[in-house]
Biopython code that builds the backbone (N, CA, C, O; Angstrom):
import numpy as np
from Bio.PDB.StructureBuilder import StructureBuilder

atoms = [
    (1, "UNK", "N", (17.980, 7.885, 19.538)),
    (1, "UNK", "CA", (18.921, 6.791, 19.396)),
    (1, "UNK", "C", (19.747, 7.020, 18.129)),
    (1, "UNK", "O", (19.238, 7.558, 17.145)),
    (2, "UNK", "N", (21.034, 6.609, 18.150)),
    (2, "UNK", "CA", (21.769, 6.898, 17.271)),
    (2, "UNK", "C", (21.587, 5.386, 16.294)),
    (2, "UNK", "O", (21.089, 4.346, 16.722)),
    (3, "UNK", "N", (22.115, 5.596, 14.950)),
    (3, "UNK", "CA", (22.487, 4.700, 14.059)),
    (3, "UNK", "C", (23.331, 4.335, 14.257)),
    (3, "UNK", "O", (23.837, 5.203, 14.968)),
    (4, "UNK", "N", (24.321, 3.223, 14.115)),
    (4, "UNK", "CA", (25.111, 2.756, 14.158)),
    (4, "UNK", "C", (26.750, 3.719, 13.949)),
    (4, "UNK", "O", (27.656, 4.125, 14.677)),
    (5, "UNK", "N", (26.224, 3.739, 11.829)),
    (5, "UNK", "CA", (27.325, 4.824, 11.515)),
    (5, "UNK", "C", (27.605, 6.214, 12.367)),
    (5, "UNK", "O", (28.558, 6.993, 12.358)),
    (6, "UNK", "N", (26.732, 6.197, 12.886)),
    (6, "UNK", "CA", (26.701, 7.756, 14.038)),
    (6, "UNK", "C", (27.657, 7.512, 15.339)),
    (6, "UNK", "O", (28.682, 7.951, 15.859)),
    (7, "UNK", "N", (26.979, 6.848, 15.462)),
    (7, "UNK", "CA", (27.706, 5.922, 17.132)),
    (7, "UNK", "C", (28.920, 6.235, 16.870)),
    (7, "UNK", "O", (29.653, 7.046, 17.434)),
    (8, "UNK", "N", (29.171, 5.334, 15.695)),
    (8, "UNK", "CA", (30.596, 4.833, 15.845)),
    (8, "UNK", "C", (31.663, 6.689, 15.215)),
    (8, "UNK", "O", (32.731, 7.065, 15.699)),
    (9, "UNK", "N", (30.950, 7.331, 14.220)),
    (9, "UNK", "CA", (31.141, 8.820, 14.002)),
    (9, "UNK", "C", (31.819, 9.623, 15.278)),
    (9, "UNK", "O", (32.919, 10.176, 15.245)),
    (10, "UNK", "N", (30.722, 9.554, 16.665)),
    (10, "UNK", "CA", (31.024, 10.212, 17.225)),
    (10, "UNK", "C", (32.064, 10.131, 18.345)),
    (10, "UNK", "O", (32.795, 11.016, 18.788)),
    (11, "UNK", "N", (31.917, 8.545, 18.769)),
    (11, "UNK", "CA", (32.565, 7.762, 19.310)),
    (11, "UNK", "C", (34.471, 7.855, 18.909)),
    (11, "UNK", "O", (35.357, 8.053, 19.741)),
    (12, "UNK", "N", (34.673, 7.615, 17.231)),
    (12, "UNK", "CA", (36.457, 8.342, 16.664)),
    (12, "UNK", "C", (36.265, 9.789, 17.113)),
    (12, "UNK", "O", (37.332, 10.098, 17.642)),
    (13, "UNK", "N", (35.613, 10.599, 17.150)),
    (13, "UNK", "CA", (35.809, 12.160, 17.358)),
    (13, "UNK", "C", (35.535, 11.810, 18.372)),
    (13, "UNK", "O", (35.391, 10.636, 18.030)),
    (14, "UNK", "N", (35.323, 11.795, 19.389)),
    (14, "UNK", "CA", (35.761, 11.527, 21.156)),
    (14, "UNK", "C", (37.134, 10.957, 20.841)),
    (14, "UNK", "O", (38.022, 11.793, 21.009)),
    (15, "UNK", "N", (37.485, 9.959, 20.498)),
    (15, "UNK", "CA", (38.873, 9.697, 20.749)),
    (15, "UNK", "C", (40.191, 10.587, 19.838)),
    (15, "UNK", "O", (41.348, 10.734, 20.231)),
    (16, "UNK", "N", (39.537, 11.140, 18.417)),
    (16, "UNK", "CA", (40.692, 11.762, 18.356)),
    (16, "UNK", "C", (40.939, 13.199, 18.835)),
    (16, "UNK", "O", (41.948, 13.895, 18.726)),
    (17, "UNK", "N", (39.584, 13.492, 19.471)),
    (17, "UNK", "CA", (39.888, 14.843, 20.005)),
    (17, "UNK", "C", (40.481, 14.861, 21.561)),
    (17, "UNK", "O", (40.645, 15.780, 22.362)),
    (18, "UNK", "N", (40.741, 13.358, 21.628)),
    (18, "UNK", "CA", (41.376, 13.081, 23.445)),
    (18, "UNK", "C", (42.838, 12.972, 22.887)),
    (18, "UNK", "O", (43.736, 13.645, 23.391)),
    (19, "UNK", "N", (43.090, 12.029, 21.733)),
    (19, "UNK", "CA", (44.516, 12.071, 21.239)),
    (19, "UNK", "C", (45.173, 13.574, 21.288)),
    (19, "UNK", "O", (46.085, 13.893, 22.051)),
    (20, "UNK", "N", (44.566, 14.402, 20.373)),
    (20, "UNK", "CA", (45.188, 15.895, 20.518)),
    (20, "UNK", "C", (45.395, 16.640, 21.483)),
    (20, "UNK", "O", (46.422, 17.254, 21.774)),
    (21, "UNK", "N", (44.302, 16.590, 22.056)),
    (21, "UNK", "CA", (44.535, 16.652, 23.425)),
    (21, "UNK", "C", (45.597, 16.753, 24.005)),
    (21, "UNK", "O", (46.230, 17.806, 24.083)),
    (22, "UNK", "N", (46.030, 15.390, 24.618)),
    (22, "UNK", "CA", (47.112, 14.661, 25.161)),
    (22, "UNK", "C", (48.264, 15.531, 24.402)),
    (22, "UNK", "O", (49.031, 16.245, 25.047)),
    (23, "UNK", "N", (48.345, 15.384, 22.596)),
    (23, "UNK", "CA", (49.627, 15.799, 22.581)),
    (23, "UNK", "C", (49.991, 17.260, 23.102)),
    (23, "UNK", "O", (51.041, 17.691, 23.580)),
    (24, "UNK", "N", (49.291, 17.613, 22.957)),
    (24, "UNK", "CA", (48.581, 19.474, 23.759)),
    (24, "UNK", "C", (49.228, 19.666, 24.761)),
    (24, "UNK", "O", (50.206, 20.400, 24.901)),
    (25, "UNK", "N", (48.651, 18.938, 25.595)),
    (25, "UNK", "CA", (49.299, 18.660, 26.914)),
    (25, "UNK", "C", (50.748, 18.446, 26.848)),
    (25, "UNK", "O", (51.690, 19.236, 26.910)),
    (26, "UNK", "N", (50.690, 17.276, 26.716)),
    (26, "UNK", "CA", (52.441, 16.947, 26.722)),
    (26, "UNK", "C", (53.267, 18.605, 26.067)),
    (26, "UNK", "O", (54.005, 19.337, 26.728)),
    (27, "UNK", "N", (52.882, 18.784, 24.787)),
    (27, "UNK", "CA", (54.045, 19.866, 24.566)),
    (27, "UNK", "C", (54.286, 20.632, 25.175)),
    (27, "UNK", "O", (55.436, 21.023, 25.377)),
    (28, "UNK", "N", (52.799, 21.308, 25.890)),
    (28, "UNK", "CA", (52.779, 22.047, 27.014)),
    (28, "UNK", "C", (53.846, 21.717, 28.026)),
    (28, "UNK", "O", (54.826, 22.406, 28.308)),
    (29, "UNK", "N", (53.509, 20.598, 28.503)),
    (29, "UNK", "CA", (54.676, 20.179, 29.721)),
    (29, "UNK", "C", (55.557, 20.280, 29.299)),
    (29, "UNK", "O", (56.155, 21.090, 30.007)),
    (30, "UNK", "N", (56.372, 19.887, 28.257)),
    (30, "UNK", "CA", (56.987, 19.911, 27.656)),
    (30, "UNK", "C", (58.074, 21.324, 27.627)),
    (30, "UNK", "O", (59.221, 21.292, 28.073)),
    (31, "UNK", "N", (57.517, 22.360, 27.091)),
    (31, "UNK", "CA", (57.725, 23.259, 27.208)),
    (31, "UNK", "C", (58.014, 24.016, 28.507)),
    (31, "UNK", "O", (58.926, 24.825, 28.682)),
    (32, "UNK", "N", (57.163, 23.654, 29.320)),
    (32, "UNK", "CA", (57.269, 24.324, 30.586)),
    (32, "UNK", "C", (57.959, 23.227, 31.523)),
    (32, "UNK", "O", (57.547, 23.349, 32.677)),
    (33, "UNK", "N", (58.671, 22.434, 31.407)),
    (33, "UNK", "CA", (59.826, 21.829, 31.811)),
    (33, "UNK", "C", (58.943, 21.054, 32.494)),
    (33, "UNK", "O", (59.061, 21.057, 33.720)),
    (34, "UNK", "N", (58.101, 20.402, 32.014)),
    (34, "UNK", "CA", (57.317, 19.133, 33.551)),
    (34, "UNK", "C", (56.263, 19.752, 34.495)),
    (34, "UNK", "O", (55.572, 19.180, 35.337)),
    (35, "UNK", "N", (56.312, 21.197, 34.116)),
    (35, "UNK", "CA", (55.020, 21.785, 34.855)),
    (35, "UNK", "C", (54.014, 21.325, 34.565)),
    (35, "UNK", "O", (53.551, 21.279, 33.426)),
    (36, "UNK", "N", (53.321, 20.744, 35.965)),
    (36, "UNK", "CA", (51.983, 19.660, 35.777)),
    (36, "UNK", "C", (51.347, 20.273, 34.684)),
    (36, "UNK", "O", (51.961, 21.263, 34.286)),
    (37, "UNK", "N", (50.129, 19.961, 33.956)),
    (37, "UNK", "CA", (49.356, 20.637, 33.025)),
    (37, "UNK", "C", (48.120, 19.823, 32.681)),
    (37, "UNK", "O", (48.255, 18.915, 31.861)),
    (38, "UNK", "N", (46.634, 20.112, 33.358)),
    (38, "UNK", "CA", (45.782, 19.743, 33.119)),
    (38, "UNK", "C", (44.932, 19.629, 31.902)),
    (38, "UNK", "O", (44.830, 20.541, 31.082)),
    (39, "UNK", "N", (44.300, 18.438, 31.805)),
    (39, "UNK", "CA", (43.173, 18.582, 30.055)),
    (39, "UNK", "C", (42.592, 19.691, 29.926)),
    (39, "UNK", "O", (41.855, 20.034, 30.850)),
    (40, "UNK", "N", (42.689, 20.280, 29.154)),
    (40, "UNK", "CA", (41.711, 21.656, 29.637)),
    (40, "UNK", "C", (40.348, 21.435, 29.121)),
    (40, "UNK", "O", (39.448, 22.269, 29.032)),
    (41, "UNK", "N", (40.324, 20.070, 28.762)),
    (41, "UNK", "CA", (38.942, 20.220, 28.325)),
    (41, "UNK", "C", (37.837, 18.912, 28.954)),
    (41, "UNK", "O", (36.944, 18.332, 28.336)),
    (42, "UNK", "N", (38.253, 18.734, 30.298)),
    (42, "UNK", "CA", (38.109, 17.546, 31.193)),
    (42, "UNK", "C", (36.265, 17.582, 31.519)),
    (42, "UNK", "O", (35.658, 16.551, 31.808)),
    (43, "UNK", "N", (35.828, 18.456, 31.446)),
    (43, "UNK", "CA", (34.364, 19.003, 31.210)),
    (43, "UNK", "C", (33.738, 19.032, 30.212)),
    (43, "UNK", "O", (32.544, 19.169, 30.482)),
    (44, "UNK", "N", (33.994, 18.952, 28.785)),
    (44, "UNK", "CA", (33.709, 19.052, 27.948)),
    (44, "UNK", "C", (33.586, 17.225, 27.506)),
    (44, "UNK", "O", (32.774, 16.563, 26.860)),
    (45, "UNK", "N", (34.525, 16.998, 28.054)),
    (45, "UNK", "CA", (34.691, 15.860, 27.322)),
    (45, "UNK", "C", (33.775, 14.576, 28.770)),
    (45, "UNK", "O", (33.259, 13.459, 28.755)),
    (46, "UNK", "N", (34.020, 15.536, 29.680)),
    (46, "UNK", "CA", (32.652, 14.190, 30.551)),
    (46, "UNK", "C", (31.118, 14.518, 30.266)),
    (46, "UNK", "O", (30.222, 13.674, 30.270)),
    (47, "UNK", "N", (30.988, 15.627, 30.064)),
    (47, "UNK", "CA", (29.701, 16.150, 29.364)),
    (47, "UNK", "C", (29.517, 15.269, 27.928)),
    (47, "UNK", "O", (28.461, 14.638, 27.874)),
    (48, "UNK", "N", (29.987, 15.208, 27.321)),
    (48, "UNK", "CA", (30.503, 14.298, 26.047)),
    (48, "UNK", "C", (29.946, 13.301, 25.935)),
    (48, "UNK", "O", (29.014, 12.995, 25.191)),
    (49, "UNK", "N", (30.646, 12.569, 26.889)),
    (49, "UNK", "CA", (30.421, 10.602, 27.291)),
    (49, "UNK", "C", (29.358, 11.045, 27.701)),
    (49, "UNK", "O", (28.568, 10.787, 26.793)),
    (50, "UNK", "N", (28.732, 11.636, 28.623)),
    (50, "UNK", "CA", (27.375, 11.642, 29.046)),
    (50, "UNK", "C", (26.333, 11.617, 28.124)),
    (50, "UNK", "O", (25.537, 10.684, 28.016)),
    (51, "UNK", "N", (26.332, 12.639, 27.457)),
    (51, "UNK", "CA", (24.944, 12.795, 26.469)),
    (51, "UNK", "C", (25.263, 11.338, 25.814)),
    (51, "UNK", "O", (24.263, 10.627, 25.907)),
    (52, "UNK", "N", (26.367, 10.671, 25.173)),
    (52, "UNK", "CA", (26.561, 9.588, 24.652)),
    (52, "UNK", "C", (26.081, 8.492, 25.463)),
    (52, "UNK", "O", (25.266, 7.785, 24.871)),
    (53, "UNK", "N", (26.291, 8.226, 26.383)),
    (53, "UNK", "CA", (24.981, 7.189, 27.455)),
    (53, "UNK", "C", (23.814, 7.416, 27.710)),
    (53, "UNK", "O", (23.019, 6.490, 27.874)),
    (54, "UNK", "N", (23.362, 9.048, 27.822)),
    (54, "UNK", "CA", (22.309, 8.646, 27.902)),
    (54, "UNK", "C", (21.373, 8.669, 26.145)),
    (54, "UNK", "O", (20.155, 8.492, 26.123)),
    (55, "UNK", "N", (21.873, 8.817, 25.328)),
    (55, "UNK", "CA", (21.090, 9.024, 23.945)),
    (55, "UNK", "C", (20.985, 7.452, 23.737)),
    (55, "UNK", "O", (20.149, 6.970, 22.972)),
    (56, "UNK", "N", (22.007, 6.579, 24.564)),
    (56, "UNK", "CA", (22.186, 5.322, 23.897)),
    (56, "UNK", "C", (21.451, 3.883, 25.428)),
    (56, "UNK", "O", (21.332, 2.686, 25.691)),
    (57, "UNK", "N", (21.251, 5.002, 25.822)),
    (57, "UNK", "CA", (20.261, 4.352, 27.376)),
    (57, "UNK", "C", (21.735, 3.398, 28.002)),
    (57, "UNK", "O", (21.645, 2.208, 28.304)),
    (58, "UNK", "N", (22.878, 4.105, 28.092)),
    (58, "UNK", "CA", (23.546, 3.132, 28.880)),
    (58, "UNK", "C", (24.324, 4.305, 30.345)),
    (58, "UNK", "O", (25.379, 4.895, 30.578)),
    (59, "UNK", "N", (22.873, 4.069, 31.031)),
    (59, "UNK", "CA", (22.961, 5.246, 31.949)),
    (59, "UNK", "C", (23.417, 4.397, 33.764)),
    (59, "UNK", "O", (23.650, 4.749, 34.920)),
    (60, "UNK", "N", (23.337, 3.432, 33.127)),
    (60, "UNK", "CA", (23.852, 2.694, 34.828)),
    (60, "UNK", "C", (25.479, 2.880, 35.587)),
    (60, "UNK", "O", (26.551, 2.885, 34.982)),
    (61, "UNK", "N", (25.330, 2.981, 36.623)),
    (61, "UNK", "CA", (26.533, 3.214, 37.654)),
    (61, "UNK", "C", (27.678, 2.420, 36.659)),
    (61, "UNK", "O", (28.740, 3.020, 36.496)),
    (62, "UNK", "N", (27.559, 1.509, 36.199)),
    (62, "UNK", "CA", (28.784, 0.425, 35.487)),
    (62, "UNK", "C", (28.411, 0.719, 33.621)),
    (62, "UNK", "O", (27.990, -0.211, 32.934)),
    (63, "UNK", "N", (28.660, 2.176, 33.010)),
    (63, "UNK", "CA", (28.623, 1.878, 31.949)),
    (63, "UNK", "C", (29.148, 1.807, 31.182)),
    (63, "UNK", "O", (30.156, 2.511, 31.115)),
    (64, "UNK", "N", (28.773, 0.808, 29.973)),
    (64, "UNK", "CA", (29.548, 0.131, 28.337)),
    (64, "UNK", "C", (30.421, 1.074, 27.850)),
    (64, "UNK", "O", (31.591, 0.777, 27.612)),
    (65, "UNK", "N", (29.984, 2.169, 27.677)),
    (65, "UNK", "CA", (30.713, 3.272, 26.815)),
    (65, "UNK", "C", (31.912, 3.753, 28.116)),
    (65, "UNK", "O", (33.140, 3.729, 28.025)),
    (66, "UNK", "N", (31.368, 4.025, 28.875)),
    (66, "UNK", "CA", (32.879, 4.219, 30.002)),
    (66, "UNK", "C", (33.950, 3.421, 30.062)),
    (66, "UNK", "O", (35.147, 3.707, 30.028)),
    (67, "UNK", "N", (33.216, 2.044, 30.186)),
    (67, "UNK", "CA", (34.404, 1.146, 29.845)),
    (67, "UNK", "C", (34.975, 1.099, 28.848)),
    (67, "UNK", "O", (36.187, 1.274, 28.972)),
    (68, "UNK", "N", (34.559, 0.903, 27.690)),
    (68, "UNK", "CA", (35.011, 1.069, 26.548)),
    (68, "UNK", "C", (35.971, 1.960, 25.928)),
    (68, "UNK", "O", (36.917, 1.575, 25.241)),
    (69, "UNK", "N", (35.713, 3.081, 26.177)),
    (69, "UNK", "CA", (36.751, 4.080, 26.419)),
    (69, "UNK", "C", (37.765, 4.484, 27.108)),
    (69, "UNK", "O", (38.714, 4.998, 26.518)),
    (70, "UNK", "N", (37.772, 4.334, 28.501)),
    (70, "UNK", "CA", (38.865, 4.739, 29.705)),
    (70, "UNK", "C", (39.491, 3.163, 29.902)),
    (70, "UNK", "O", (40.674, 2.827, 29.841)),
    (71, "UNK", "N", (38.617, 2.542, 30.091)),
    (71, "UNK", "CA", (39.099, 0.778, 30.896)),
    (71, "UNK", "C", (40.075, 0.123, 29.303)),
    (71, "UNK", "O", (41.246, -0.226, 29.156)),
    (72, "UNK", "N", (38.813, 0.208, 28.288)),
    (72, "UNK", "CA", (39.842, -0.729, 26.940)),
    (72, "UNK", "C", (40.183, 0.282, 25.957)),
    (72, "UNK", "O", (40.278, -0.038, 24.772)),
    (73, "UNK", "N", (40.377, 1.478, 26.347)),
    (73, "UNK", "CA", (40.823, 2.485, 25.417)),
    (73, "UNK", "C", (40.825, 2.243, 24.047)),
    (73, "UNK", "O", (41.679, 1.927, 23.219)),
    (74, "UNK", "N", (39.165, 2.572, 24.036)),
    (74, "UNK", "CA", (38.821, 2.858, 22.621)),
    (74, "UNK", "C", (38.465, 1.284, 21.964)),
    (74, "UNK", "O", (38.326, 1.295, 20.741)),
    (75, "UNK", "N", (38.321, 0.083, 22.568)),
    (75, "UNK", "CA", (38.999, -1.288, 22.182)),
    (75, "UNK", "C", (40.368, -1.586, 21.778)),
    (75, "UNK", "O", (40.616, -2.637, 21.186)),
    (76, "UNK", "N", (41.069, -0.926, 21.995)),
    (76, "UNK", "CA", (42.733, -1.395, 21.752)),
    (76, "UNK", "C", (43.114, -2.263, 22.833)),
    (76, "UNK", "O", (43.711, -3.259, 22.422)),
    (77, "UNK", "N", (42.927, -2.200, 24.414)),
    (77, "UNK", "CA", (42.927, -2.886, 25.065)),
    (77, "UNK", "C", (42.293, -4.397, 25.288)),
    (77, "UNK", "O", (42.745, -5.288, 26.008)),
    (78, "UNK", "N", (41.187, -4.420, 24.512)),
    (78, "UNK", "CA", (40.167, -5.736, 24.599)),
    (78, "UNK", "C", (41.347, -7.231, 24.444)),
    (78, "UNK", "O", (42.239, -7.404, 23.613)),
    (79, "UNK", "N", (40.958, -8.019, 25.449)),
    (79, "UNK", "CA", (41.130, -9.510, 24.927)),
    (79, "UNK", "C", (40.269, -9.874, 24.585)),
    (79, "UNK", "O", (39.218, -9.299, 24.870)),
    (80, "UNK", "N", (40.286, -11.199, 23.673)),
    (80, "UNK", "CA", (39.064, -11.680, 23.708)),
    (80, "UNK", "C", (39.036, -12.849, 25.028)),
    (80, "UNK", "O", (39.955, -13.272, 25.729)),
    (81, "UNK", "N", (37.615, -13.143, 25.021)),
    (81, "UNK", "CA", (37.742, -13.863, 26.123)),
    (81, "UNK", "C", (37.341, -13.416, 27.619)),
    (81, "UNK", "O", (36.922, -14.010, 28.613)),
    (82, "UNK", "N", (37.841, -11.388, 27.135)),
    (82, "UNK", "CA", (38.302, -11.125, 28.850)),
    (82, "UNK", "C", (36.755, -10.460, 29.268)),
    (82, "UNK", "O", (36.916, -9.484, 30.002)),
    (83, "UNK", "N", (35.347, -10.742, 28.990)),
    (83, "UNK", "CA", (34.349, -10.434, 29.317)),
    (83, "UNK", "C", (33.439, -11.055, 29.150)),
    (83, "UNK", "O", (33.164, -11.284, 27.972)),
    (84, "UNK", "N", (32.622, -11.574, 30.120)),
    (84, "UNK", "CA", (31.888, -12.875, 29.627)),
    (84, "UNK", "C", (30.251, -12.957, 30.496)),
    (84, "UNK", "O", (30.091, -12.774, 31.703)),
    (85, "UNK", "N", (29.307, -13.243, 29.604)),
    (85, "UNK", "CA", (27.964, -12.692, 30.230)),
    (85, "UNK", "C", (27.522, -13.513, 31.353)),
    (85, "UNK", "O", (28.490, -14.173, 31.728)),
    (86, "UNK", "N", (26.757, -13.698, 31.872)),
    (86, "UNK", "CA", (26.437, -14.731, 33.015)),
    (86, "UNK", "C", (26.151, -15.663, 32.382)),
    (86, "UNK", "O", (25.993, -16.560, 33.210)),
    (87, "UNK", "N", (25.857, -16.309, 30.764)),
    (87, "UNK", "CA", (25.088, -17.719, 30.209)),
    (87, "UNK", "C", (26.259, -18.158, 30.273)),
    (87, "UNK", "O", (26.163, -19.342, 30.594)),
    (88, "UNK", "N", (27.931, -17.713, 30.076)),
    (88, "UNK", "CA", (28.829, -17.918, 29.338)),
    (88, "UNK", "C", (29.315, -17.433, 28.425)),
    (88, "UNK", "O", (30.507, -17.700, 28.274)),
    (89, "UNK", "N", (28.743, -16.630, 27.529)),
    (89, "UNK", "CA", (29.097, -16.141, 26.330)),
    (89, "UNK", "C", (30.174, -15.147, 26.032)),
    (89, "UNK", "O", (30.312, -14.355, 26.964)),
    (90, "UNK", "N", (30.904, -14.961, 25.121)),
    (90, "UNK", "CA", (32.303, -13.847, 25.538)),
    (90, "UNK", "C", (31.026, -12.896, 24.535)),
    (90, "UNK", "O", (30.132, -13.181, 23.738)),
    (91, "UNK", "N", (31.722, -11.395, 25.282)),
    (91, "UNK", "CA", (31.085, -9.731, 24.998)),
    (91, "UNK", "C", (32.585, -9.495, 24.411)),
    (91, "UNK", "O", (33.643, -9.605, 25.029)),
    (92, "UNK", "N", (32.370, -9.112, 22.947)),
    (92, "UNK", "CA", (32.964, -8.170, 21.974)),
    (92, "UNK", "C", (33.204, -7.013, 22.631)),
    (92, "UNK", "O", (32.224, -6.821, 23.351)),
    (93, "UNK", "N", (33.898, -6.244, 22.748)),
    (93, "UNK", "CA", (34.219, -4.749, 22.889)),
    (93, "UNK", "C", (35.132, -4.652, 22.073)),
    (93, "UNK", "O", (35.465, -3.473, 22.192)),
    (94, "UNK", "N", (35.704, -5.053, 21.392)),
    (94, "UNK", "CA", (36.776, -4.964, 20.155)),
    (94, "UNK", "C", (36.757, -3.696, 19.253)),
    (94, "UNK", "O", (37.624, -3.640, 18.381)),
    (95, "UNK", "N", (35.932, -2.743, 19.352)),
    (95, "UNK", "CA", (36.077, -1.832, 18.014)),
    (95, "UNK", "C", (34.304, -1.131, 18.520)),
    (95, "UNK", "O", (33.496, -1.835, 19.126)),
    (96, "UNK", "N", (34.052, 0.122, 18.168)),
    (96, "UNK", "CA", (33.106, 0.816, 18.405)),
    (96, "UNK", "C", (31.240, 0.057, 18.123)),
    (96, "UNK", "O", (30.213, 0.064, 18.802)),
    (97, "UNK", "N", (31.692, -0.613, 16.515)),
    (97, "UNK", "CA", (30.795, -1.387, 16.353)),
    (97, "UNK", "C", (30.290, -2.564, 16.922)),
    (97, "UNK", "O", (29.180, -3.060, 16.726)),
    (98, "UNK", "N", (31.331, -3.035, 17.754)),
    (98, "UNK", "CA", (30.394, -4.084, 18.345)),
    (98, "UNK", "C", (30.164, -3.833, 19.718)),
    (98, "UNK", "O", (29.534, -4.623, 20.422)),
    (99, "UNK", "N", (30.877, -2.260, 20.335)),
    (99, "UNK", "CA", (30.014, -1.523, 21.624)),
    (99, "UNK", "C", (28.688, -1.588, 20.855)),
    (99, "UNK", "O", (27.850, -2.300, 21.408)),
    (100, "UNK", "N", (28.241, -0.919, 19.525)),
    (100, "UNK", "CA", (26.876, -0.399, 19.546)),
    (100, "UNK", "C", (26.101, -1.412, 19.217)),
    (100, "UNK", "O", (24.900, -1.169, 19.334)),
    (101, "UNK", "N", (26.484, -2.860, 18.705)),
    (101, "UNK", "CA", (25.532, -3.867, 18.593)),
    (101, "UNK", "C", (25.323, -4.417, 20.021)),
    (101, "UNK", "O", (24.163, -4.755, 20.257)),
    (102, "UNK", "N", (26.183, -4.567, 20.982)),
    (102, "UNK", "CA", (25.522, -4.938, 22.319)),
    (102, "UNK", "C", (25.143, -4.113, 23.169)),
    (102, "UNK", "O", (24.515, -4.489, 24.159)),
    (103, "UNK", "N", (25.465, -2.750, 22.942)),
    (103, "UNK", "CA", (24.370, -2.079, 23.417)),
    (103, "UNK", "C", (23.070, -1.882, 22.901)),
    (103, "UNK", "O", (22.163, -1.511, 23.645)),
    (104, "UNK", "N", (22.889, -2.099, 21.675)),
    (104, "UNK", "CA", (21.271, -2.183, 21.121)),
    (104, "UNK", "C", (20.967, -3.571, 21.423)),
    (104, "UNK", "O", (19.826, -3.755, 21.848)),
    (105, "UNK", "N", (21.562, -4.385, 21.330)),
    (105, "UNK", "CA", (21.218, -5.575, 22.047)),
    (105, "UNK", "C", (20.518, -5.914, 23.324)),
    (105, "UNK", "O", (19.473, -6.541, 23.497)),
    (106, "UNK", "N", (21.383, -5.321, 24.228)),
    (106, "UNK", "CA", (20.959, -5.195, 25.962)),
    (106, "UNK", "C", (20.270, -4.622, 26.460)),
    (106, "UNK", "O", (19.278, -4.854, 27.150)),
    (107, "UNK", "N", (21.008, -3.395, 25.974)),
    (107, "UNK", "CA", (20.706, -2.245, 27.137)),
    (107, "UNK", "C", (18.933, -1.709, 26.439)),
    (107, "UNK", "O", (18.073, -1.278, 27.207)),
    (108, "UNK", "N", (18.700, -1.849, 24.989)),
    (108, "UNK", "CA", (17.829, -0.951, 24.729)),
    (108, "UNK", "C", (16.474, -2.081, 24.837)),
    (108, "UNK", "O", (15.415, -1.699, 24.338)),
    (109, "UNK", "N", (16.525, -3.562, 25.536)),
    (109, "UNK", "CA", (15.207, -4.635, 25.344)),
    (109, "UNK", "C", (15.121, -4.605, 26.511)),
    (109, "UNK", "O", (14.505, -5.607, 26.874)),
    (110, "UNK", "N", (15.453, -3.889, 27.470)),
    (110, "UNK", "CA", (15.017, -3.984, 28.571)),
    (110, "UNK", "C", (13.122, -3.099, 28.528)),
    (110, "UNK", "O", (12.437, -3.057, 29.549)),
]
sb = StructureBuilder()
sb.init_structure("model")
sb.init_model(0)
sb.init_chain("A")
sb.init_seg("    ")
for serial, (resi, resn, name, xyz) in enumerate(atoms, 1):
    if name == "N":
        sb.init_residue(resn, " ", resi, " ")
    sb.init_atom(name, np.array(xyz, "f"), 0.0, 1.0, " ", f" {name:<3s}", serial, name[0])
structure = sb.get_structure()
């Protein structure tokens, strides 16, 4: 299990190594006038998220860190409000740290 400061460590290096990425890409296209141009590192980086769910036990068909990343990109996307547990309660996804407090919360008292 990771620490927090780790989580959240590895969690910016997943995203800024998707940012570069991207610009990678684009110049590429760029260059080559709109010629499609794949991530080249589309394996690397689902291998990635993986070991990151399962080190953090969020290994179910619907998981935190997937969402978190692709669905609210990175939390930049989050409303508040826009996730809410079955008691009622609104779920933070706002920022890496409060993925890893409700995932030590949830996922790891089962």
């Amino acid at each position: 299990m990771f620490t927090q400061e780790e989580f959240v460590k590895y969690i910016n290096a997943h995203k800024a190594n998707y940012e570069r990425t991207c610009k990678f890409t684009d110049a590429i296209a760029l260059a080559f006038d709109g010629f499609p141009v794949y991530q080249l590192d589309d394996i690397l980086t689902a291998s990635y998220v993986d070991m990151l769910k399962v080190i953090m036990k969020d290994t179910t068909r619907d998981s935190w860190i997937e969402y978190f990343i692709y669905e609210l990109d990175y939390g930049v996307k989050y409303k508040e409000g826009s996730i809410i547990e079955k008691d009622g309660t609104f779920i933070d996804l706002s920022t890496p740290e409060k993925l890893y407090d409700f995932l030590i919360l949830n996922l790891n008292s089962c």
